[in-house]
DRENGUDREN-167052 format. One record per residue (C-alpha): residue in three letters; x, y, z. Coordinates in steps of 0.2 Angstrom, whole numbers, m for minus. Layout:
// residues N
<site><res>ala</res><x>X</x><y>Y</y><z>Z</z></site>
...
//
This chain:
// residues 291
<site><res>unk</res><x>389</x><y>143</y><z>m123</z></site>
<site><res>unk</res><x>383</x><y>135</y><z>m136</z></site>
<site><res>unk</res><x>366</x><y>139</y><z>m144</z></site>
<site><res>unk</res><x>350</x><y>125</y><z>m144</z></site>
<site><res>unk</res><x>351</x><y>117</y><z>m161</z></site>
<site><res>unk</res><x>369</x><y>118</y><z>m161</z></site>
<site><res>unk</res><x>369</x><y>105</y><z>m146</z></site>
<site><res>unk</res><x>356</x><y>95</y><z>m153</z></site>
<site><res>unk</res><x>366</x><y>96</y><z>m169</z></site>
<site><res>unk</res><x>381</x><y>90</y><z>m160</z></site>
<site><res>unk</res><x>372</x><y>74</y><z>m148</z></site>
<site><res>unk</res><x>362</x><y>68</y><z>m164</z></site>
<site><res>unk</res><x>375</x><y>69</y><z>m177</z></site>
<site><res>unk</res><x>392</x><y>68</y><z>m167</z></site>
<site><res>unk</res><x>406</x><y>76</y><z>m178</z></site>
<site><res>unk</res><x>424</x><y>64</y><z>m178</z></site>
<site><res>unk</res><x>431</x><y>76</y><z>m166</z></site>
<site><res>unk</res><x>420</x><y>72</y><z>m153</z></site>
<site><res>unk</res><x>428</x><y>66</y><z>m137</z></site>
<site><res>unk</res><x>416</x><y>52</y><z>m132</z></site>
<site><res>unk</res><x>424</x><y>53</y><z>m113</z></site>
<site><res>unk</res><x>416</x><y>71</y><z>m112</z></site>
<site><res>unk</res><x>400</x><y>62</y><z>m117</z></site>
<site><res>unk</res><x>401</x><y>46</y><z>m104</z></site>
<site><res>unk</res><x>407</x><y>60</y><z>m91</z></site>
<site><res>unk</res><x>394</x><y>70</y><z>m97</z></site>
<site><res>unk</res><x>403</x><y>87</y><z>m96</z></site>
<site><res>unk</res><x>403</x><y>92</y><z>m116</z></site>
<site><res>unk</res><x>397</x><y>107</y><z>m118</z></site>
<site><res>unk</res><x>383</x><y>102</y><z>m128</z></site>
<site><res>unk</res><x>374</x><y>90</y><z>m114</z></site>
<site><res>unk</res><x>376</x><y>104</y><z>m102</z></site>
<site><res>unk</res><x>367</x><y>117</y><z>m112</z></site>
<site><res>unk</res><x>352</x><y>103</y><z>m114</z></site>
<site><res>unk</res><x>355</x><y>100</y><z>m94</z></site>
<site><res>unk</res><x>352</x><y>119</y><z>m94</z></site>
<site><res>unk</res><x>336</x><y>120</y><z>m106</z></site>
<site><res>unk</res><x>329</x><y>107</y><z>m94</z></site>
<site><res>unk</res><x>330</x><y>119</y><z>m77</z></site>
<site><res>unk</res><x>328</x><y>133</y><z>m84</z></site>
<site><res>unk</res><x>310</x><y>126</y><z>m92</z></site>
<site><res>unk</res><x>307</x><y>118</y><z>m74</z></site>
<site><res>unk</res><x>310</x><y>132</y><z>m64</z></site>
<site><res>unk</res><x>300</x><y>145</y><z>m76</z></site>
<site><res>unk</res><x>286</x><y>130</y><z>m75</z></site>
<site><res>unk</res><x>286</x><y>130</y><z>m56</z></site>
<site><res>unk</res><x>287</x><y>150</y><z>m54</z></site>
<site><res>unk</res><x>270</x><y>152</y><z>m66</z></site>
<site><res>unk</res><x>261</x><y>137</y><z>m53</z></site>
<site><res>unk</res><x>267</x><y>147</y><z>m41</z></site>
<site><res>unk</res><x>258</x><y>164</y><z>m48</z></site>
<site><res>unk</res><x>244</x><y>155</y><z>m54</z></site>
<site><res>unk</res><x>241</x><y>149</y><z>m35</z></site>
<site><res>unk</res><x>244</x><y>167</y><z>m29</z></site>
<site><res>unk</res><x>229</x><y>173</y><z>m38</z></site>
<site><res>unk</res><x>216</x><y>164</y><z>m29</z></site>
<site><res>unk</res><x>212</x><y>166</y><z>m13</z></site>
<site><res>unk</res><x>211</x><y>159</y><z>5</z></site>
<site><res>unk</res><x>204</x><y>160</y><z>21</z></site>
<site><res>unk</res><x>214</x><y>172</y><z>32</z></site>
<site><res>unk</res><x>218</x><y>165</y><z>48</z></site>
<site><res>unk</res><x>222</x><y>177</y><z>59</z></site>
<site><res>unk</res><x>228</x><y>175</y><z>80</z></site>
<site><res>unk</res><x>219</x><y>163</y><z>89</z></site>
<site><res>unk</res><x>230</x><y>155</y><z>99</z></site>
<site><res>unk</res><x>220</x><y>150</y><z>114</z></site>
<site><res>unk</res><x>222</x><y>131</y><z>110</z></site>
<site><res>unk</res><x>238</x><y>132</y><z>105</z></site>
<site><res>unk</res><x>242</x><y>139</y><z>120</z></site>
<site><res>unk</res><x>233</x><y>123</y><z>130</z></site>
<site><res>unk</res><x>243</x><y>113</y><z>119</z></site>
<site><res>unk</res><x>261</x><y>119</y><z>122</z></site>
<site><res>unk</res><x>256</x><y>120</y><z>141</z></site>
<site><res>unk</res><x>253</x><y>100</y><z>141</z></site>
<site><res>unk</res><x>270</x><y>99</y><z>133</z></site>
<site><res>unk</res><x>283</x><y>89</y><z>143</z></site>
<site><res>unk</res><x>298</x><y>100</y><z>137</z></site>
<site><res>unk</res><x>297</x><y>117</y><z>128</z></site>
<site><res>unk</res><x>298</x><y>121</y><z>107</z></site>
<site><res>unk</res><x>315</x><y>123</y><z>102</z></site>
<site><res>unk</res><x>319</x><y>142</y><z>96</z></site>
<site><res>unk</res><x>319</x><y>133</y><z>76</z></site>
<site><res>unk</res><x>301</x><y>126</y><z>79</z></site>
<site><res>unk</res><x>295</x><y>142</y><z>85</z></site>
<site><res>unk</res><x>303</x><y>152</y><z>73</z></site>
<site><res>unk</res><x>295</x><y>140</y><z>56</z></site>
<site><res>unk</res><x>277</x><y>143</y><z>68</z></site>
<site><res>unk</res><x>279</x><y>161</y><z>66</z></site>
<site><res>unk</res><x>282</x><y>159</y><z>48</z></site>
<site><res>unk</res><x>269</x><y>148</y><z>44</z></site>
<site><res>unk</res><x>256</x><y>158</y><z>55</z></site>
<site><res>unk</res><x>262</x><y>173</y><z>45</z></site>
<site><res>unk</res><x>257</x><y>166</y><z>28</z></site>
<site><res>unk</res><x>241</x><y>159</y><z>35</z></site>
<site><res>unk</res><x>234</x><y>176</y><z>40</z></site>
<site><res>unk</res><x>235</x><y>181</y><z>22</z></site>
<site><res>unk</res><x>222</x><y>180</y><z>9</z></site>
<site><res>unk</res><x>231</x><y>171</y><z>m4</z></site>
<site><res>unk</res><x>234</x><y>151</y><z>0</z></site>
<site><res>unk</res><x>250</x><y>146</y><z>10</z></site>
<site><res>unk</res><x>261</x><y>135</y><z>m2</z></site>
<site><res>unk</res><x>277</x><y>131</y><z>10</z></site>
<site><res>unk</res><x>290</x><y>119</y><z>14</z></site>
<site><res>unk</res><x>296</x><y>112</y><z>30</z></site>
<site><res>unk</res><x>310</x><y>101</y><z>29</z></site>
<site><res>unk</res><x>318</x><y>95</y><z>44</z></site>
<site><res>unk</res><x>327</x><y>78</y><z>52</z></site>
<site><res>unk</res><x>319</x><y>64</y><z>60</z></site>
<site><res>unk</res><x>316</x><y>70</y><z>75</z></site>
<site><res>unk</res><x>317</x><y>89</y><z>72</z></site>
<site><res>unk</res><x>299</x><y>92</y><z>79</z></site>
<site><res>unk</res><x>290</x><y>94</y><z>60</z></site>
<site><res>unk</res><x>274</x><y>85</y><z>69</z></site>
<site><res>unk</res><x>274</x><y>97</y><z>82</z></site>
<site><res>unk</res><x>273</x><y>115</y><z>66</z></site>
<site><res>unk</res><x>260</x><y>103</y><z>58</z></site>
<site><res>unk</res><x>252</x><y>106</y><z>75</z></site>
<site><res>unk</res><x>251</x><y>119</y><z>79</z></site>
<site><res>unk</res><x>247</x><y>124</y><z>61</z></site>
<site><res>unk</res><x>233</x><y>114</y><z>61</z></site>
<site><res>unk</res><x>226</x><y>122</y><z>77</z></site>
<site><res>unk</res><x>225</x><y>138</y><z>69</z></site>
<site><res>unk</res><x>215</x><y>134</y><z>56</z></site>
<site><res>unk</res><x>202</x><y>125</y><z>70</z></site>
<site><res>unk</res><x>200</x><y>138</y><z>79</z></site>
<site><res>unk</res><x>192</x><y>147</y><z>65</z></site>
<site><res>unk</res><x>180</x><y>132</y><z>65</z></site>
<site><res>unk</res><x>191</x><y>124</y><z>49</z></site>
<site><res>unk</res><x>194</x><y>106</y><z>43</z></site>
<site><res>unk</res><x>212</x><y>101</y><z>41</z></site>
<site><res>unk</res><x>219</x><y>86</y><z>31</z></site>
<site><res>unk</res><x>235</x><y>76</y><z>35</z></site>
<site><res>unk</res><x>240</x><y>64</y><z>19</z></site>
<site><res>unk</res><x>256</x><y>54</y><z>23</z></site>
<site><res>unk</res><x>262</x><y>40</y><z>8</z></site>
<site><res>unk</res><x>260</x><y>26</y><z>17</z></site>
<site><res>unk</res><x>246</x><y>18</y><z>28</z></site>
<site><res>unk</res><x>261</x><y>16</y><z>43</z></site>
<site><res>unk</res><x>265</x><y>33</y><z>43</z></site>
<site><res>unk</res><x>248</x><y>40</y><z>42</z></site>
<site><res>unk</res><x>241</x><y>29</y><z>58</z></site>
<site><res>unk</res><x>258</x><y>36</y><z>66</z></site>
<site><res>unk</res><x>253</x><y>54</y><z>63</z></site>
<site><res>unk</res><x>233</x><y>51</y><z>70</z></site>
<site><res>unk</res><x>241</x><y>43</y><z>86</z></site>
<site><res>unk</res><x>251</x><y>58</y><z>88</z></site>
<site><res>unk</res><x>237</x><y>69</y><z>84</z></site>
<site><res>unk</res><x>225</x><y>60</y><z>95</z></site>
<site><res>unk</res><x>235</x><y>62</y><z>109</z></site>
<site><res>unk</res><x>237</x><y>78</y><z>109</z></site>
<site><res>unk</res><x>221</x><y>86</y><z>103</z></site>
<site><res>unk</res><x>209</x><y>73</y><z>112</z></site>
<site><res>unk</res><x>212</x><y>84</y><z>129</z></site>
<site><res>unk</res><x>207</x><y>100</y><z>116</z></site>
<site><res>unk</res><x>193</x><y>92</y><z>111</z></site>
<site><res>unk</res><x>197</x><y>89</y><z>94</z></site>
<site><res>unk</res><x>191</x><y>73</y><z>86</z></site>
<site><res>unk</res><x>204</x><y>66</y><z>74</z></site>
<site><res>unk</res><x>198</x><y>57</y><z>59</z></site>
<site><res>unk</res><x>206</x><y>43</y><z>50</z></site>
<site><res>unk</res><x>205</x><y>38</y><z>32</z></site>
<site><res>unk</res><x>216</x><y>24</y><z>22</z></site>
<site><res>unk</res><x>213</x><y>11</y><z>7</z></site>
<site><res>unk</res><x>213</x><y>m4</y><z>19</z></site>
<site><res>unk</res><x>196</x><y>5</y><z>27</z></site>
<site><res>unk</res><x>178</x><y>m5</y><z>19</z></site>
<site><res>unk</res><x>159</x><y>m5</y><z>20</z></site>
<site><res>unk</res><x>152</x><y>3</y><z>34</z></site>
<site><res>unk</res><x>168</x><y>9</y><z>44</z></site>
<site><res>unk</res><x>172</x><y>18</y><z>30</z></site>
<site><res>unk</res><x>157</x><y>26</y><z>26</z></site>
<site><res>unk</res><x>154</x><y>34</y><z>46</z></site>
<site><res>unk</res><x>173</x><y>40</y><z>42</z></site>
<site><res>unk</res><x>167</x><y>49</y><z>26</z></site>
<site><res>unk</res><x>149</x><y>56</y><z>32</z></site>
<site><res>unk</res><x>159</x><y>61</y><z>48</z></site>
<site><res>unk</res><x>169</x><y>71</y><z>38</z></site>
<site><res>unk</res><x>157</x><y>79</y><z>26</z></site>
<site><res>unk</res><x>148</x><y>83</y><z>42</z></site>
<site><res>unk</res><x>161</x><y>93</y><z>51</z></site>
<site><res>unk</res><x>161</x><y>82</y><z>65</z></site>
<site><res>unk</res><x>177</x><y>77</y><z>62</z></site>
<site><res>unk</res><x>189</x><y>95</y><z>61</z></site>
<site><res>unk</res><x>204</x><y>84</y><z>57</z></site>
<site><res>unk</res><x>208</x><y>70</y><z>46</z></site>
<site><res>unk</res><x>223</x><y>61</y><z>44</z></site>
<site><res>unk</res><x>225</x><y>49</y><z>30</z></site>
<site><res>unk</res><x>233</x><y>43</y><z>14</z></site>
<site><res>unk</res><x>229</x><y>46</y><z>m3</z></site>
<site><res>unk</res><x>212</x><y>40</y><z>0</z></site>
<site><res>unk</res><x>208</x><y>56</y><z>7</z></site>
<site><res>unk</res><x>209</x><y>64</y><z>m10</z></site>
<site><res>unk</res><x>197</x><y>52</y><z>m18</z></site>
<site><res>unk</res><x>179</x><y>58</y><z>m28</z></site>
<site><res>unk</res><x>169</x><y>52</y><z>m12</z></site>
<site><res>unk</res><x>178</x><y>60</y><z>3</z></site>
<site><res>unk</res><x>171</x><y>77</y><z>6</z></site>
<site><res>unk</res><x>175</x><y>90</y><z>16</z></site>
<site><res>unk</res><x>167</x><y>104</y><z>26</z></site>
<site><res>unk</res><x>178</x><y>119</y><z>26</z></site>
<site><res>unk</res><x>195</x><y>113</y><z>23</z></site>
<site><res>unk</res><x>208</x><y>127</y><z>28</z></site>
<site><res>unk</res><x>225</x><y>120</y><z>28</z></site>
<site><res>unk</res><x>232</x><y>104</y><z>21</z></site>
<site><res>unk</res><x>247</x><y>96</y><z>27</z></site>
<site><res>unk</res><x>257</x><y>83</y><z>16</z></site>
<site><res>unk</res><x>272</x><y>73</y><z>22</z></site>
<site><res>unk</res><x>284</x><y>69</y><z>12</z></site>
<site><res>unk</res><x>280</x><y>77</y><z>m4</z></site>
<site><res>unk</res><x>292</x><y>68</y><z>m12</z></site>
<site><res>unk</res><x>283</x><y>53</y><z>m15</z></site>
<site><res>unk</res><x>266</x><y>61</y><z>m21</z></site>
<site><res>unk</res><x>272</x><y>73</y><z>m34</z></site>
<site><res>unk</res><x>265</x><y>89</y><z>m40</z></site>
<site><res>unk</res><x>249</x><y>82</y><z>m48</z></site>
<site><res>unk</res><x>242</x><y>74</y><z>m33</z></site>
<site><res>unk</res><x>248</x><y>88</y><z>m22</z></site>
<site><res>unk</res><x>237</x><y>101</y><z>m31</z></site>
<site><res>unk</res><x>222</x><y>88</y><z>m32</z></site>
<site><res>unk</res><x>220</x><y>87</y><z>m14</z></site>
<site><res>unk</res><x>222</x><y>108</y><z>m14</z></site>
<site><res>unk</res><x>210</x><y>109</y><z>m29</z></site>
<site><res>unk</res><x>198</x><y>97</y><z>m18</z></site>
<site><res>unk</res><x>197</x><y>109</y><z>m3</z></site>
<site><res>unk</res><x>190</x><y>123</y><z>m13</z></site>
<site><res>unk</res><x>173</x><y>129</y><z>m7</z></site>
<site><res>unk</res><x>165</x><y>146</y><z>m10</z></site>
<site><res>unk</res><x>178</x><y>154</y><z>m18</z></site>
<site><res>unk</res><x>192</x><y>150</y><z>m4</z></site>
<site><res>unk</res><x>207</x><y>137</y><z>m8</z></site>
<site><res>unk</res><x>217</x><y>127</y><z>9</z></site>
<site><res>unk</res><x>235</x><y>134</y><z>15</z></site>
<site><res>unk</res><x>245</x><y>120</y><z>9</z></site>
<site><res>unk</res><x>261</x><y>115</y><z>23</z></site>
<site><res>unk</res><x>270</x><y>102</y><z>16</z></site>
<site><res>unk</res><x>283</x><y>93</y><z>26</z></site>
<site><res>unk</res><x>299</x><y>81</y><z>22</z></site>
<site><res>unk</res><x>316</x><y>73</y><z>31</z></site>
<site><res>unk</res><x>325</x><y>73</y><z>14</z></site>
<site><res>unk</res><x>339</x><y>85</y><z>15</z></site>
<site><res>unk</res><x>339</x><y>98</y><z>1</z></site>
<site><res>unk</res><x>352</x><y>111</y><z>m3</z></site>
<site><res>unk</res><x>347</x><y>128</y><z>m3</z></site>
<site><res>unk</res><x>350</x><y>129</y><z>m24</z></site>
<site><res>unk</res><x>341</x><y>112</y><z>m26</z></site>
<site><res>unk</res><x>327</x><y>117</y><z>m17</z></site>
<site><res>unk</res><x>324</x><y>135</y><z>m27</z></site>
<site><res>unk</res><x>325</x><y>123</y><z>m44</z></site>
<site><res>unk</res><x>315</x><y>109</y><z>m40</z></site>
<site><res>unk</res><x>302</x><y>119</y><z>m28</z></site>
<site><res>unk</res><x>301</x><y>135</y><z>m34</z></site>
<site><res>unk</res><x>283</x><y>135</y><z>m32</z></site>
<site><res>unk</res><x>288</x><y>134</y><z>m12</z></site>
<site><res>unk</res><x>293</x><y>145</y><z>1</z></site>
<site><res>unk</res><x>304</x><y>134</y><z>13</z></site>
<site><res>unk</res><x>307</x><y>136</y><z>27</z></site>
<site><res>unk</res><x>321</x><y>123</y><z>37</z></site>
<site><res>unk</res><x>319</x><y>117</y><z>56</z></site>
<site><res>unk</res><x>338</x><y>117</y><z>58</z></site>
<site><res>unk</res><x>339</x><y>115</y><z>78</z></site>
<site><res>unk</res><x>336</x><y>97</y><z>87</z></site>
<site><res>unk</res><x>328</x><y>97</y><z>104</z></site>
<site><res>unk</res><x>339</x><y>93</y><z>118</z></site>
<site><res>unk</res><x>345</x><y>74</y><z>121</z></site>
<site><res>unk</res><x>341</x><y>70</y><z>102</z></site>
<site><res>unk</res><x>354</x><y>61</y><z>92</z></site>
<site><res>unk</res><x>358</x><y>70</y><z>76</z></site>
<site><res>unk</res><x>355</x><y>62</y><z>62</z></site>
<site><res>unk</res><x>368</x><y>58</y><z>47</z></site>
<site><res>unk</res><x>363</x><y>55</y><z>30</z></site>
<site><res>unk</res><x>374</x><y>44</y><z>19</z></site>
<site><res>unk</res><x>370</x><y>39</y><z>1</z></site>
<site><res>unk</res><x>375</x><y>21</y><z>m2</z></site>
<site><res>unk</res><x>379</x><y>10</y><z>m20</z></site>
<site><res>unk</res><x>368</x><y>m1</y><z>m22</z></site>
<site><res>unk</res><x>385</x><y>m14</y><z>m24</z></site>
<site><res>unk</res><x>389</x><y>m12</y><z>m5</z></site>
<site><res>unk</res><x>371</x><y>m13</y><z>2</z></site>
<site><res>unk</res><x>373</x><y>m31</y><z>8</z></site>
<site><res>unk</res><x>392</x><y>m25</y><z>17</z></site>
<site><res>unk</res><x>382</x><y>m12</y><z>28</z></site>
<site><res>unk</res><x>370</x><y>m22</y><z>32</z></site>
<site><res>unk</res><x>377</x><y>m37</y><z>41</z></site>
<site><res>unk</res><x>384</x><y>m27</y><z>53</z></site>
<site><res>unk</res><x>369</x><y>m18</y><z>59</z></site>
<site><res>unk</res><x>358</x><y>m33</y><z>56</z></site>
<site><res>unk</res><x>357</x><y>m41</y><z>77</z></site>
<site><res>unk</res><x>353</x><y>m22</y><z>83</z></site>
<site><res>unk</res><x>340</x><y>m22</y><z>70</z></site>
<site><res>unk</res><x>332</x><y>m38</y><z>76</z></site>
<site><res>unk</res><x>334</x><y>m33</y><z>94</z></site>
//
């Protein structure tokens, strides 16, 4: 392999002998040993966050399952054996003292709603906040109906916070929040901004990581921190990841995968498309789109 400044020697100041289909297939060795630099200094980047999170601390969680147990009793139909089995991981990591920092990742439809839960019971039941931040204002009211529907039997007030919230409405939503009244808040990234404050956040639950990025991630978990304690983070997304992609690109994460759809779902096929035949897939799905 070759070394660093040999590549960089090579890419800047290409010799004769070059093949420059290697370079436009991007197979010569010396692009691959930069390709290399690149994940190793990724991974080791994401492995210190990850040891740097490990050495604070967090509110351990421990068994308290007397709401989730009125939750999954009002169930229609019963948690599939992958949903239980992410639950019990999750609940294991929430009874530590250092802060959860996991991944769920499953298909549409796979039941991650339903983890995110139950999750977020657990931390209620210790008389914690939680905090649900999805990337878009649709998803996030979709997640506080769901949420409302099944904790309003419990109890549980569901708050909800977005950029298209002004003036007064707005203002009740924060004071609820600082106040406690509200034990879960489901939002955007609003929820994250200098004005919201929280009242014992425990867990925080972000869907689709993917389209907030590490920085804003960790705002929201450095925002929770009151008296010493830092929130679990669950973080949740639909976007298949291969096992070796996800140890690269979230090495900061355990993962865990909800790979089990409960009965009567369709599976789900994920298909990338060029760009150059968007408009030939379209047209025929385009009347059962409008129906």
């Amino acid at each position: 392999m070759m070394t660093l400044p040999e590549a960089l020697r090579t890419l800047h100041r290409p010799p004769p002998t070059l093949q420059l289909s290697d370079l436009e297939t991007g197979q010569h060795p010396a692009q691959r040993r930069l390709i290399l630099e690149e994940l190793l200094a990724h991974n080791l980047s994401m492995l210190a966050l990850r040891a740097g999170a490990q050495r604070f601390h967090a509110q351990p969680l421990s068994a308290n399952d007397a709401l989730k147990n009125k939750l999954l009793a009002a169930l229609p139909f019963k948690p599939t054996g992958a949903q239980a089995r992410v639950v019990a991981e999750i609940e294991r990591d929430m009874a530590l003292d250092a802060p959860m920092m996991r991944l769920v990742q499953g298909d549409v439809g796979s039941g991650k709603t339903l983890v995110a839960a139950i999750a977020a019971l657990r931390a209620i039941a210790h008389g914690k906040q939680v905090a649900l931040m999805a990337p878009t204002e649709l998803l996030a009211e979709q997640h506080a109906n769901n949420f409302r529907n099944w904790f309003a039997p419990l109890g549980i007030e569901v708050g909800w916070l977005a950029g298209k919230q002004k003036g007064k409405a707005r203002l009740a939503q924060q004071e609820a929040i600082a106040s406690g009244q509200v034990q879960m808040i489901v939002g955007t990234h609003a929820i994250f901004q200098e004005q919201v404050q929280f009242n014992g956040l425990a867990l925080v639950i972000i869907d689709e990581q993917h389209r907030f990025g590490v920085h804003q991630r960790l705002a929201l978990w450095e925002k929770g921190q009151q008296q010493g304690f830092h929130p679990h983070q669950l973080i949740m997304t639909a976007t298949p990841i291969p096992r070796t992609l996800a140890m690269t690109a979230y090495a900061d994460l355990d993962t865990s995968v909800i790979d089990e759809l409960p009965p009567g779902r369709t599976p789900v096929t994920t298909v990338a498309i060029p760009d150059t035949r968007r408009k030939r897939h379209y047209r025929p799905r385009a009347p059962r789109l409008y129906d």
